[in-house]
N, C-alpha and C positions, 0 to 999 in steps of 0.2 A: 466249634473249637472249645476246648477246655482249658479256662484260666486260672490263675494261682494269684490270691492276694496276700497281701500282708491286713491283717486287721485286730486293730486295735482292740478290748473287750472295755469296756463301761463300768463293769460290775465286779470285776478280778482281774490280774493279770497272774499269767506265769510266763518262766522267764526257764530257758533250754540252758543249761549251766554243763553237760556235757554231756557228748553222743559219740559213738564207736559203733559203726556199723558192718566193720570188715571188710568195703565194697571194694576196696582202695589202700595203695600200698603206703598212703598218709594216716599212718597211725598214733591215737591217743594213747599210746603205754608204751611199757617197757616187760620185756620176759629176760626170767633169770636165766637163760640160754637160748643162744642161736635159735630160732625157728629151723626147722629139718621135719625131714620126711625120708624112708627108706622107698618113698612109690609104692609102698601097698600098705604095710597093718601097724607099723611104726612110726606113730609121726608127736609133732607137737607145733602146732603151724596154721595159720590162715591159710583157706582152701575154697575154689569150689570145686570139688571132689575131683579134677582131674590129678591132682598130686599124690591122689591117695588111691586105695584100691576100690572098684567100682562095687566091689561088694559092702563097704560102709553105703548107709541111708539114714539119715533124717531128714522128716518131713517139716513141708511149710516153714522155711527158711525166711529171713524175711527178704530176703534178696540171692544174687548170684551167691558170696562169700558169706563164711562164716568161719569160724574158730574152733578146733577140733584138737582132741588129744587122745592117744590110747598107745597103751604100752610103751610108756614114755621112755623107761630106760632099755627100750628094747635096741637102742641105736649107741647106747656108751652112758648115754645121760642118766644122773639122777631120778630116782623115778617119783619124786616130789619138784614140783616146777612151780613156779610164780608167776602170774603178769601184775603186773603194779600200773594202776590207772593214773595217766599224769594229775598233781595233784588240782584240786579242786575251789577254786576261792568260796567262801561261806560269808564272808564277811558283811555283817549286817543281817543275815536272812535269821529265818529262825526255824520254820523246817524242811526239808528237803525229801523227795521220793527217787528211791532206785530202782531200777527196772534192769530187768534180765530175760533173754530169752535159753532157756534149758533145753536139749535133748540128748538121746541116748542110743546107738546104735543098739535094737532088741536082738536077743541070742537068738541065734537062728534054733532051738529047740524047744526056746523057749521058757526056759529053767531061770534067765538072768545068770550072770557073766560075776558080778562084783564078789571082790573077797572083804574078808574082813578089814585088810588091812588097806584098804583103797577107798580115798575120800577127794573131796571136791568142796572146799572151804571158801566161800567170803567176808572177808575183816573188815574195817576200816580204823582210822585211827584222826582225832583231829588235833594238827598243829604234831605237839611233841608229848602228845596225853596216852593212856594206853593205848593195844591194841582192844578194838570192841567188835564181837562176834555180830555178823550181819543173817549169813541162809549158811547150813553146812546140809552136805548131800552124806550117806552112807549107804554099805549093806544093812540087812536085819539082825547082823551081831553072828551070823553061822560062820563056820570058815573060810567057804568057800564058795563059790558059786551062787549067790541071790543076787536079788535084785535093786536097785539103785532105786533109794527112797528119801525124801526129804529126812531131815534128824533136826524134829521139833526143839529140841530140849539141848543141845550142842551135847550128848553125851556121847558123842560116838557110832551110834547105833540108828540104823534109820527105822522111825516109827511114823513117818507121814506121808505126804503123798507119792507115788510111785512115779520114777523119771520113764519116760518110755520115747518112741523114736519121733511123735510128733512134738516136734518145737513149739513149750508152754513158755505162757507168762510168766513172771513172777516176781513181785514189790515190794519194798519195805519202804514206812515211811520214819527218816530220820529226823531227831531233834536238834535243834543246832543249840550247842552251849554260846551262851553270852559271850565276847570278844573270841570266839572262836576266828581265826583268819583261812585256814582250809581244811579238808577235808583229802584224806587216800585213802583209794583202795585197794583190795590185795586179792585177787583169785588165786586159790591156790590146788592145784591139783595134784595126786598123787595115786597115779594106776601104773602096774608094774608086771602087766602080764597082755596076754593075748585076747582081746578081742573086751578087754577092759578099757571105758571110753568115755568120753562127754562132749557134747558140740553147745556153743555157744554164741549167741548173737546179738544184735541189736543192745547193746548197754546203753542206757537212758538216764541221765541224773537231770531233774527237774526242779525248780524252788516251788513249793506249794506253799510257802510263808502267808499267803495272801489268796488262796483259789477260792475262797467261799465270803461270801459278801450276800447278806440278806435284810432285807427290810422289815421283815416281822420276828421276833426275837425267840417266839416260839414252834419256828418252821427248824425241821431234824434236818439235816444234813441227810438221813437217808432214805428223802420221800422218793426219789427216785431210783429208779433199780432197771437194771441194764441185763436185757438176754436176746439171745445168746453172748456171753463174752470169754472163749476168743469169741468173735463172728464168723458163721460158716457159710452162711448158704445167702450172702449180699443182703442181707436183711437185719433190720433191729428193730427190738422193741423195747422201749420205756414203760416199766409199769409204773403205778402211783395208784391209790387207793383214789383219787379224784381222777375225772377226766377233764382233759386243760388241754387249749390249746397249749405247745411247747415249740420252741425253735432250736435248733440242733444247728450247731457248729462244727467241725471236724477238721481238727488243726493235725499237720504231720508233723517229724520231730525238728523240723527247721522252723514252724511255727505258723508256714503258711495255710491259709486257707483254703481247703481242699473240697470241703462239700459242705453244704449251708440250705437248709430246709425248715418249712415252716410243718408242723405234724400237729398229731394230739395223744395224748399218752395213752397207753393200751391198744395201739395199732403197730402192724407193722412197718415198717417205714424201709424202702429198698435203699443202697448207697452201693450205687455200680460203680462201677472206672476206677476203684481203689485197689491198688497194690499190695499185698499181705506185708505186716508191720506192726508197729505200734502208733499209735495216735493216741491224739488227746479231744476228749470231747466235750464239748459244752453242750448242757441242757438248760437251757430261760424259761422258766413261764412267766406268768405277769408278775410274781411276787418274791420268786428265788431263781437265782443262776448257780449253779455248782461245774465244778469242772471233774470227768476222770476219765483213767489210761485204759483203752479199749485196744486190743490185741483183734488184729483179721488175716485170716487166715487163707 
């Protein structure tokens, strides 16, 4: 039988400050119109694909539902749409990590779908202070037709990673201003044609204020290093230039402990019976514990 703790950590705490995982019609936001779907290539709506045309796919979902848009104002609507995430308390912390899961129905030809004038924006803002640019998705600036890329630099133009149809990670870690009280945020999509799209899952707002606690003053935060991540094939490995024994934690996003092993770094290490999602993982060895957000696929 397989059990689920709650456990304490020693050496850091983080603390689950909000999750939306789409499985369920108890949702953390609000969208700037009705949710709708035409039943096939028009929608803007939490889905698992049965409301939508069986010809949409993305992969490695992290569950049944997930959140999908394409050709928004293909049904009367606006073809820029919002969901705004119920607001967020900060209060006291000081930084914070968001998490996203991204994907993209691929053109069936292969060419990519996105026009210029179709984006996929997240803001946030705290309290009553500006709006501040968090991930913004674009084309590669042509007119018509490319493909949906991250856009490094917020100009408009996508110049970084490429969105494709399996469902990626993707984190940013926030600073909390001094008497900050909360935090929103603002996904904002804007695709206005046929078979122009984005699917989204698993949002994740975590307090990292506190995840790294070490005893020698001059041990890196980045002696450890995680591959594969996402994880593919039920397997991970921690590299480190030293070999150490290590203990591995593996919290999901309710906090519970889900799998817990004693290893040594530079091995493989198997983690069967887990669900594709996100998680958070601790590594110990005798002298540092750090904690980070591993995506399994």
């Amino acid at each position: 039988m397989k059990h689920l703790y709650i456990y304490l950590l020693p050496f850091f705490s983080f603390s689950q400050l909000y999750i939306e995982d789409f499985e369920d019609s108890s949702i953390n936001y609000t969208t700037s119109t009705t949710e709708f779907t035409d039943g096939v290539d028009d929608f803007f709506t939490r889905t698992n694909g049965d409301n939508i045309s069986n010809n949409y796919s993305v992969l490695n979902t992290a569950g049944d539902y997930y959140f999908a848009a394409q050709d928004i104002d293909g049904e009367g609507a606006a073809s820029e749409q919002i969901i705004t995430l119920n607001p967020i308390d900060v209060s006291d912390l000081k930084q914070i990590n968001f998490s996203i899961l991204i994907g993209e129905d691929d053109a069936a030809d292969n060419t990519g779908d996105w026009d210029k004038s179709d984006y996929f924006k997240i803001t946030y803002k705290f309290d009553s202070s500006d709006v501040e640019n968090l991930l913004w998705i674009a084309n590669n600036g042509d007119t018509f037709n490319s493909y949906a890329l991250i856009d490094t630099n917020f100009d408009g133009i996508g110049d970084g990673t490429l969105i494709t149809s399996e469902m990626t990670l993707y984190e940013k870690d926030i600073t909390v201003p001094s008497l900050a009280s909360n935090i929103t945020f603002y996904l904002t999509f804007d695709l206005n044609g046929g078979d122009e799209d984005l699917a989204i899952d698993d949002i994740l707002v975590t307090d990292i204020s506190n995840t790294l606690s070490i005893t020698n003053n001059n041990i890196k935060k980045e002696k450890f290093n995680i591959y594969p991540n996402p994880v593919t094939e039920n397997t991970i490995l921690i590299t480190s230039k030293k070999e150490e024994n290590i203990h591995l934690n593996i919290f999901n996003v309710a906090g519970q402990l889900v799998f817990n092993k004693i290893t040594k770094t530079n091995e493989y290490t198997p983690i069967y019976e887990l669900n594709p999602g996100v998680y958070l993982l601790s590594i110990e060895s005798s002298s540092e514990k750090i904690t980070k957000r591993i995506l399994i696929k």
